[in-house]
TIDO-251506 format. One record per residue (C-alpha): residue in one letter; x, y, z. Coordinates in steps of 0.05 Angstrom, whole numbers, padded with zeros to 5 digits, always signed. Layout:
TIDO-251506
AXYZ;...
This chain:
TIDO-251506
X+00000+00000+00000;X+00046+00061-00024;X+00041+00120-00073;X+00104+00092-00107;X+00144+00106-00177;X+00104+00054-00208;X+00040+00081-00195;X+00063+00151-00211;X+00090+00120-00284;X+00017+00098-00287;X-00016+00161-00270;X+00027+00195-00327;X+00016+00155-00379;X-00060+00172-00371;X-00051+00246-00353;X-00019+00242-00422;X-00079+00203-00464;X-00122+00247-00422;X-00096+00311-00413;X-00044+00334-00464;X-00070+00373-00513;X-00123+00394-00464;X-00141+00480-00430;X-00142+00486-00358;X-00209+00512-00355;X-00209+00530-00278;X-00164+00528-00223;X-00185+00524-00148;X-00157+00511-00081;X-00204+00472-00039;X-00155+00459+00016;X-00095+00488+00048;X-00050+00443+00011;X-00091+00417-00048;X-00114+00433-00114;X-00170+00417-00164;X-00158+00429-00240;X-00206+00429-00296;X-00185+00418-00362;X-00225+00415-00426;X-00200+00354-00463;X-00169+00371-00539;X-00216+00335-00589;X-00176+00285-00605;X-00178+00256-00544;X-00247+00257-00536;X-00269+00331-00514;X-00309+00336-00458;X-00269+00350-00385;X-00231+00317-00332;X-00214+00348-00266;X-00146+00335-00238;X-00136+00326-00160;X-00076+00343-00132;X-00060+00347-00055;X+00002+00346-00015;X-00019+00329+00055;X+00032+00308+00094;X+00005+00248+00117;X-00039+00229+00046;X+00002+00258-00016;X-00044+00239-00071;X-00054+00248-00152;X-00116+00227-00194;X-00164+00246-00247;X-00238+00259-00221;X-00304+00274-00249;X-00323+00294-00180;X-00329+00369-00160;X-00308+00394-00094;X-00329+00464-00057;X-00288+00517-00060;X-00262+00569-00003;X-00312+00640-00015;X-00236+00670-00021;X-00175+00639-00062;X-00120+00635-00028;X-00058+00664-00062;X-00018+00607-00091;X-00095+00595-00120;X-00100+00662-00155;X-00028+00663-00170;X-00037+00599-00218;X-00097+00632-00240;X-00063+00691-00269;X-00010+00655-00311;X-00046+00586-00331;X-00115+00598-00328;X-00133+00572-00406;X-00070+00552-00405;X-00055+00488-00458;X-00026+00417-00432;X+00036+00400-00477;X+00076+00357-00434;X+00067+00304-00376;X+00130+00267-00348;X+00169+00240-00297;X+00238+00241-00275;X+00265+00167-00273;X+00224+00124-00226;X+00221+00188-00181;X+00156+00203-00151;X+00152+00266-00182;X+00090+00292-00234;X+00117+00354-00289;X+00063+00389-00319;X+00083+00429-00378;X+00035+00493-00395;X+00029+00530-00457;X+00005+00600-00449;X+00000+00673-00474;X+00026+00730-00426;X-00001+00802-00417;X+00038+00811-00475;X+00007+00769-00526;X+00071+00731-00521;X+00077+00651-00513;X+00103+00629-00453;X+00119+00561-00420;X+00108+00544-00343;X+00114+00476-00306;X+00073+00455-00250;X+00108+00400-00208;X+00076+00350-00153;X+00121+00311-00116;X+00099+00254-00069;X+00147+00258-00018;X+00103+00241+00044;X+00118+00301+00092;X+00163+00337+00036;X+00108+00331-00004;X+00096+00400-00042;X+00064+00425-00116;X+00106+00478-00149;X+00102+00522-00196;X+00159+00533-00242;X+00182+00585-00295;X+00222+00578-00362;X+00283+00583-00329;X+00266+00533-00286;X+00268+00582-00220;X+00205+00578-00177;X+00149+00615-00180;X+00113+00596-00125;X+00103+00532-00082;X+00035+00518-00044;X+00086+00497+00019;X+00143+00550+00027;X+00205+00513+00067;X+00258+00549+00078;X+00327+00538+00094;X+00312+00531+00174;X+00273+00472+00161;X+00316+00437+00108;X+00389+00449+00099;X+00389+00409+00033;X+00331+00448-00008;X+00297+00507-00006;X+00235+00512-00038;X+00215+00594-00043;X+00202+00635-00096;X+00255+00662-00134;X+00298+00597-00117;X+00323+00547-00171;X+00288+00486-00168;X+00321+00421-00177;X+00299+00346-00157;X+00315+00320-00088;X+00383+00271-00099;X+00359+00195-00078;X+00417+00180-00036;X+00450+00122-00057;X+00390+00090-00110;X+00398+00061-00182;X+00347+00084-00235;X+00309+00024-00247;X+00295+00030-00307;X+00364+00044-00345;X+00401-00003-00294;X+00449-00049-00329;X+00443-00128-00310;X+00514-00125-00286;X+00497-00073-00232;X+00444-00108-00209;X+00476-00171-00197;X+00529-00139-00165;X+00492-00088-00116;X+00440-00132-00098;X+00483-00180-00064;X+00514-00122-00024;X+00467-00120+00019;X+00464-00153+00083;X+00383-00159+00091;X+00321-00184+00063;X+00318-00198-00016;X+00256-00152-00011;X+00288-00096+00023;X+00349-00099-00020;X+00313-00089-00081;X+00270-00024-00052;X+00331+00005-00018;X+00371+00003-00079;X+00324+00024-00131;X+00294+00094-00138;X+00220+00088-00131;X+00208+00008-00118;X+00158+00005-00045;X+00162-00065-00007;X+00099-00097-00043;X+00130-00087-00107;X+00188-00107-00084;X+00158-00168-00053;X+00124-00187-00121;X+00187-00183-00153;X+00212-00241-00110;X+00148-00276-00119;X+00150-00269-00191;X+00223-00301-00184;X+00200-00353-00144;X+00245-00327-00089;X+00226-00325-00008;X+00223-00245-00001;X+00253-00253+00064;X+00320-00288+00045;X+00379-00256+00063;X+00405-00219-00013;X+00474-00242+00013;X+00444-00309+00013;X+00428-00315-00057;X+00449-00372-00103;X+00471-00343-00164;X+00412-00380-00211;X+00368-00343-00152;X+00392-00278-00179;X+00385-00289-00244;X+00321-00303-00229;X+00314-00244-00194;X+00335-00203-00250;X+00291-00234-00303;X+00232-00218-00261;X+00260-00146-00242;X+00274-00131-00316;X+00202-00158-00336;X+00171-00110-00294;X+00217-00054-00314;X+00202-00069-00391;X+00118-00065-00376;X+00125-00003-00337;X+00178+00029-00389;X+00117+00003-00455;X+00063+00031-00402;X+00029-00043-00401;X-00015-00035-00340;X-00063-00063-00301;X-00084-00027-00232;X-00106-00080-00183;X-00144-00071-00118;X-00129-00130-00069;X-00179-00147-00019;X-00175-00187+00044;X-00230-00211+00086;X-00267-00163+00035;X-00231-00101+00064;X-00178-00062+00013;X-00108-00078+00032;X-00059-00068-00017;X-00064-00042-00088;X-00015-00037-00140;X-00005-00010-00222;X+00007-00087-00242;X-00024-00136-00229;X-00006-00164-00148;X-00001-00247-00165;X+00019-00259-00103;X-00043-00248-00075;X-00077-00285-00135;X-00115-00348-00120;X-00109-00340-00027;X-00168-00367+00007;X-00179-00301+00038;X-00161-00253-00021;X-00188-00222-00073;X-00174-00175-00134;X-00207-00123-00180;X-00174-00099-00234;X-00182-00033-00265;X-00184+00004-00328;X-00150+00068-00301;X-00110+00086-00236;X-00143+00143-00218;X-00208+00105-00209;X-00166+00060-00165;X-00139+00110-00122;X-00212+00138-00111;X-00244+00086-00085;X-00175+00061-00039;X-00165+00136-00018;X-00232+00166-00017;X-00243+00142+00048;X-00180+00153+00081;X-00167+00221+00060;X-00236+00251+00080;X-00221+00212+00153;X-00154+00253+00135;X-00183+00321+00129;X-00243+00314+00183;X-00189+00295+00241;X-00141+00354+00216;X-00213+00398+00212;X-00232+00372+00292;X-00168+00380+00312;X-00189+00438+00348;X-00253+00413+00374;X-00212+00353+00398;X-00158+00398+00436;X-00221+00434+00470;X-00260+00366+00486;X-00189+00334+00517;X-00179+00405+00559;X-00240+00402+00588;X-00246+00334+00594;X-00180+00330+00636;X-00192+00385+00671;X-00270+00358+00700;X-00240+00297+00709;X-00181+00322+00756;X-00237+00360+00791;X-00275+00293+00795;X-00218+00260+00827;X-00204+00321+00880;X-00278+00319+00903;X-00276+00244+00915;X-00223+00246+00955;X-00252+00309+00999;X-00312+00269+01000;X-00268+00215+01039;X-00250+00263+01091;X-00329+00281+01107;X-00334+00196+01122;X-00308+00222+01193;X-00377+00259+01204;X-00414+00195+01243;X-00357+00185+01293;X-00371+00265+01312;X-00447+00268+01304;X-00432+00201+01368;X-00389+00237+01408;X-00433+00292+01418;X-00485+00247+01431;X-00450+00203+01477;X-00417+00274+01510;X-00490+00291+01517;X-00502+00236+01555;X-00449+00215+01597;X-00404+00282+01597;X-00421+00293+01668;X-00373+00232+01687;X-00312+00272+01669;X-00259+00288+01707;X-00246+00369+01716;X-00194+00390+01665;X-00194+00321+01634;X-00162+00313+01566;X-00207+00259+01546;X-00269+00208+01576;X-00282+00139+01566;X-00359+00115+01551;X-00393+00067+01526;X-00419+00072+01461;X-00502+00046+01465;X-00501+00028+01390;X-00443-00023+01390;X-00433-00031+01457;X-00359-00020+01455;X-00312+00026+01496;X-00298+00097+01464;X-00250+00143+01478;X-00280+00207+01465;X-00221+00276+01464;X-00238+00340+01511;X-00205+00407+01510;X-00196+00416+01576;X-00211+00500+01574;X-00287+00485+01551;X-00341+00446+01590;X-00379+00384+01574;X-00421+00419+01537;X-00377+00462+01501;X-00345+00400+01471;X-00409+00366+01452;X-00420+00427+01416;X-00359+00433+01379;X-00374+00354+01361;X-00446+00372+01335;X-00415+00431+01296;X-00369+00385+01259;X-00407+00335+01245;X-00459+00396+01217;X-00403+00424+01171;X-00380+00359+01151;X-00457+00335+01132;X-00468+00405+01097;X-00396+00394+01059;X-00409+00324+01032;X-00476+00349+01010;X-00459+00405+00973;X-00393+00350+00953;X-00455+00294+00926;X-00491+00341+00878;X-00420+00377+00851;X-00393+00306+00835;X-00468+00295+00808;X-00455+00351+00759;X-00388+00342+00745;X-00397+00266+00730;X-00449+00276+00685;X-00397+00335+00646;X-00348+00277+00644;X-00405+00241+00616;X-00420+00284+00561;X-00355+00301+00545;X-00331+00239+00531;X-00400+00229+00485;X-00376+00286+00443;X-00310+00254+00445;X-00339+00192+00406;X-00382+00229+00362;X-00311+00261+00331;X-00289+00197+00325;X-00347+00179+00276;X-00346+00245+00234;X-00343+00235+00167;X-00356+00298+00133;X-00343+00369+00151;X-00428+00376+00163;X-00420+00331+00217;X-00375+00370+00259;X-00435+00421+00253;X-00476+00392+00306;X-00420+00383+00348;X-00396+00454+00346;X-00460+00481+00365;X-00468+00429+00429;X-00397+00455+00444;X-00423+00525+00441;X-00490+00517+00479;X-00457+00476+00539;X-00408+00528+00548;X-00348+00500+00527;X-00341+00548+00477;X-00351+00630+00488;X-00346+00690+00474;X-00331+00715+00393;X-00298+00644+00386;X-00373+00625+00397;X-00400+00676+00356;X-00360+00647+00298;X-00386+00577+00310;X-00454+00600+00310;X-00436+00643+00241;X-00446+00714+00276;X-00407+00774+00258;X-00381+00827+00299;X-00455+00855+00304;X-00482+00796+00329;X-00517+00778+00272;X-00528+00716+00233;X-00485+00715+00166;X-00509+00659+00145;X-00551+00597+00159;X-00506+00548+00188;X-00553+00485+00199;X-00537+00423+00199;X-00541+00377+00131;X-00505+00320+00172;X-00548+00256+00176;X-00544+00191+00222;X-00522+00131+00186;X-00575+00079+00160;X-00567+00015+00151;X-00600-00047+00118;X-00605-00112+00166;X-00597-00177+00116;X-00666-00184+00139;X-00688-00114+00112;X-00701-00071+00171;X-00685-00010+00173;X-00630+00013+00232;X-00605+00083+00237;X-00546+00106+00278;X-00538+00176+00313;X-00478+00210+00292;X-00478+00264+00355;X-00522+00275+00413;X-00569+00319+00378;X-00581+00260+00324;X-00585+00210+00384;X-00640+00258+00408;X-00673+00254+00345;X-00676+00189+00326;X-00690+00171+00397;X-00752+00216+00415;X-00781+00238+00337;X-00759+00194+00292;X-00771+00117+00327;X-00846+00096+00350;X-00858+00069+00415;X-00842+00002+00388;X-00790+00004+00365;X-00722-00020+00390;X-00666+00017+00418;X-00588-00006+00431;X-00531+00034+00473;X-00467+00001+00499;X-00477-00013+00562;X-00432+00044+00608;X-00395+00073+00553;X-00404+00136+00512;X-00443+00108+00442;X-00490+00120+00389;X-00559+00107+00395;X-00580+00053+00352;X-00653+00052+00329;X-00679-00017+00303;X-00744+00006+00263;X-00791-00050+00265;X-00862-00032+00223;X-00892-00067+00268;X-00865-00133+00246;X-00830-00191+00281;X-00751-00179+00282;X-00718-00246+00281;X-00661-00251+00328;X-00599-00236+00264;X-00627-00169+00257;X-00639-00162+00336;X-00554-00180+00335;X-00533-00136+00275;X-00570-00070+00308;X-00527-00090+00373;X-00458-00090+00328;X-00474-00020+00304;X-00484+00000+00376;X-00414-00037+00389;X-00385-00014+00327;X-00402+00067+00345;X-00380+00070+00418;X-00321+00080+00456;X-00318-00003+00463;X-00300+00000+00394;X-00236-00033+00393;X-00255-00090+00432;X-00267-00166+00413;X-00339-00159+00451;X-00377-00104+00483;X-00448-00111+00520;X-00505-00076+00494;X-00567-00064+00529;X-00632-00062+00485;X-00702-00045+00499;X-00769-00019+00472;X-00770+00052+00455;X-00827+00072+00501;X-00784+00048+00555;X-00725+00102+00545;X-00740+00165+00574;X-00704+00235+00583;X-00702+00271+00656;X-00719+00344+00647;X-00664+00387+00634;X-00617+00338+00611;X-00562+00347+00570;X-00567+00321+00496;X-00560+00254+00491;X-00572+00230+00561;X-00632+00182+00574;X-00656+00131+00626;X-00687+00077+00636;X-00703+00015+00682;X-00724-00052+00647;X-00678-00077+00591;X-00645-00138+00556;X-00574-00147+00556;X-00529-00191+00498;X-00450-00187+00493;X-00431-00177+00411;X-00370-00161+00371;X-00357-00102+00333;X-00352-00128+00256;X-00405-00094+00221;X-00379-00110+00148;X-00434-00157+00127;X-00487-00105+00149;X-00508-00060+00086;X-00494+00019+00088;X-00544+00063+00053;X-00510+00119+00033;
């Protein structure tokens, strides 16, 4: 699983049957650190338009083509409207790649304010965190770069405008694809590890499941020392190597999703035949790359963006969660120290009682206690009376009873903070798009945790306190299909779980929450039909699946009738109760239960 060389060479070759030729119709910026590109198609490749999707997140450097729009910031940002000045209708006349590098040029033909024809280059490299896309003149100086580093963060490169640009030397790496036979015999055995890892740490732009379906290929073990190898081995080796080299050099691919257990695991620009013909794998092969990428990355790099977009909300929910938590803790233990209250509340009593027994000036007086029937030795300050002490007793035992009071309800409160924080904890952990975060924003706001003008700009209020715009939520809970048809929906955040729980279900229908743990609630919609007990276990995975039990093998989930889940008056979202339920422990694999999306 790796944005290598390969799939890069892969990419190119269809930018080019795509692309070249083509006007870049518009240019926008829809993150930070990515960019979308229209481009009309030339005629003679079809006409029509392609977008091209280019990001350089850190952790999720991607390339593909797209017929899929994305929303746009109200304001470009400047590398955005920089690009837009020189290439805008700007004509494709070149895609390529250096070597095996991981590294996209895009040639651009265009007129300047002159009326004269100019050339410009925009470059993507895949670099993981060096990732960048930069934007190139004639000369090849740089223009711009949607990531500026300077020389503080990397001694080796700069990459600002006005600098020359120049690819990133691959320490110590053959070109794969111009590499005689004779080096490769010879530097392969060099190295003192795995045949795999020789082959990827000696060749520019080879990741370790190519590598490893080099070796296959060869009918090598991939973990064999290279040192190790029997001279037929590596010729072997090579033929394979070479082979691959030749179809990537011709441009004979064949993009191949591999699936295991039904889940995408590994993917590849040829074909993976390693995988081929396992008892728990499968393959789909694809006509282009691009739609590869899509449907392996689509997933991820939304997760990608949402966490980087809640990153804030997540700092905020931690803080305060710590913070009520440590307060938690310091109550409980004060409320340890009011335990003491009985023992005072008895020697007044007993002082009361038989106080006139003491000694003048006496420092303390044995009784015995009536309610156990045991000795006591009760303390006296010898400069007040009997009754003065019992007094002093009664007082502390008073204070104490008042302080653990006042101790019971703030723990009350603060438990049920800790509660709810931890609820909108889990409901950023199920985000999937930015609408989701919506809800969550706004319970943020409206318990508090939020104030001020940081909470006016939540809530979409200017500096005059004014709406500027409508900011409801668009978010939905997730509904499923049980394999026996019933509908089960899933709240998303605590105003959902609301929803669904009080509006949306009827009175019989069934309702799941893990049992203790911040979750989703799970609504099992029944028509008024009999649910047979696969659907009754499916509804309970989803409430597994979407709690804070998550990552365990089994977590128990308590089930009811609707009509039986009620909310205490001025409750916080998401917090219900009820007495009568059913119980069953389930695991957390939901991937045989249908998404309706």
């Amino acid at each position: 699983m790796a944005f290598d060389g390969i799939t890069v060479a892969n990419i190119v070759r269809d930018l080019k049957t795509e692309l070249l030729g083509g006007r870049i119709y518009k240019i926008a910026q829809t993150e930070k650190d990515e960019l979308l590109i229209t481009v009309r198609k030339a005629v003679e490749n079809g006409g029509g338009q392609r977008r091209l999707f280019m990001s350089s997140d850190a952790s999720l450097p991607l390339v593909y083509m797209t017929d899929e729009n994305k929303q746009s910031p109200m304001v470009a940002p400047n590398f955005c409207m920089l690009l837009r000045k020189h290439i805008q209708n700007g004509k494709i006349i070149g895609v390529h790649q250096p070597g095996l590098e991981r590294i996209i040029r895009i040639e651009i033909e265009h007129l300047d304010e002159m009326g004269d024809l100019r050339h410009k280059t925009l470059l993507m490299e895949l670099m993981g965190k060096y990732s960048n896309i930069i934007f190139v003149d004639e000369d090849n100086k740089i223009i711009d770069s949607i990531k500026h580093i300077p020389s503080s963060v990397s001694s080796v490169r700069e990459v600002l405008p006005g600098r020359d640009y120049f690819v990133p030397e691959t320490q110590n790496k053959f070109d794969p694809l111009s590499v005689s036979k004779g080096d490769f015999m010879s530097v392969i055995p060099s190295r003192g590890q795995a045949a795999f890892k020789a082959l990827y740490g000696s060749f520019t732009g080879l990741s370790p499941i190519i590598s490893q379906e080099i070796c296959f290929r060869a009918g090598i073990d991939s973990d064999k020392s290279a040192i190790a190898l029997e001279s037929d081995e590596l010729s072997k080796l090579w033929t394979s190597f070479d082979g691959l080299m030749s179809d990537v050099k011709e441009g004979r691919f064949l993009p191949e999703l591999i699936y295991i257990n039904e889940k995408p695991k590994e993917y590849a620009a040829v074909p993976l035949t390693m995988y081929h013909g396992g008892d728990d794998s499968e393959y789909k092969e694809y006509d282009e790359i691009s739609s590869l990428l899509l449907d392996f990355y689509a997933e991820k790099n939304t997760v990608t963006r949402i966490r980087q977009k809640s990153s804030d909300l997540r700092k905020l929910v931690a803080t305060a969660l710590e913070r009520n938590v440590r307060t938690l803790d310091l109550q409980t233990n004060q409320l340890k120290d009011t335990e003491k209250k009985d023992k005072y509340r008895i020697y007044g009593e007993l002082l009361t009682v038989y106080g006139y027994g003491a000694e003048p000036d006496a420092k303390s007086i044995t009784v015995n206690d009536y309610n156990t029937g045991k000795d006591v030795t009760i303390p006296l300050d010898p400069t007040m009376t009997i009754a003065q002490n019992a007094k002093k007793y009664f007082d502390r035992y008073t204070k104490l009873k008042r302080t653990a009071e006042a101790l019971e309800t703030q723990m009350q409160e603060v438990s049920q903070t800790v509660s709810h924080l931890e609820s909108i904890a889990a409901s950023l952990d199920i985000a999937r798009q930015e609408d989701d975060l919506t809800d969550i924003r706004r319970e943020l706001v409206e318990g508090g945790y939020i104030k001020g003008s940081a909470a006016d700009r939540l809530n979409g209020k200017g500096k005059n306190g004014k709406n500027n715009r409508n900011q409801k939520s668009k978010s939905k809970p997730f509904h499923y299909i049980s394999s026996d048809g019933f509908h089960i929906y899933v709240g998303k955040n605590n105003y959902q779980n609301d929803e669904l729980t009080f509006k949306m279900a009827n009175g019989g229908d069934w309702w799941f929450h893990a049992k203790g743990i911040p979750g989703s609630h799970v609504v099992l919609i029944t028509e008024g039909k009999e649910v047979p007990d696969r659907t009754f276990e499916e509804a309970a995975s989803l409430a597994a699946y979407y709690s804070k039990g998550k990552e365990q093998d089994k977590v128990e989930i308590d089930y009811l009738r609707r009509k039986d889940v009620k909310k205490p008056g001025g409750a916080k979202p998401g917090f219900v109760v009820y007495y009568t339920n059913y119980s069953m422990v389930i695991g957390t694999d939901i991937s045989g239960i249908k998404e309706i999306v």
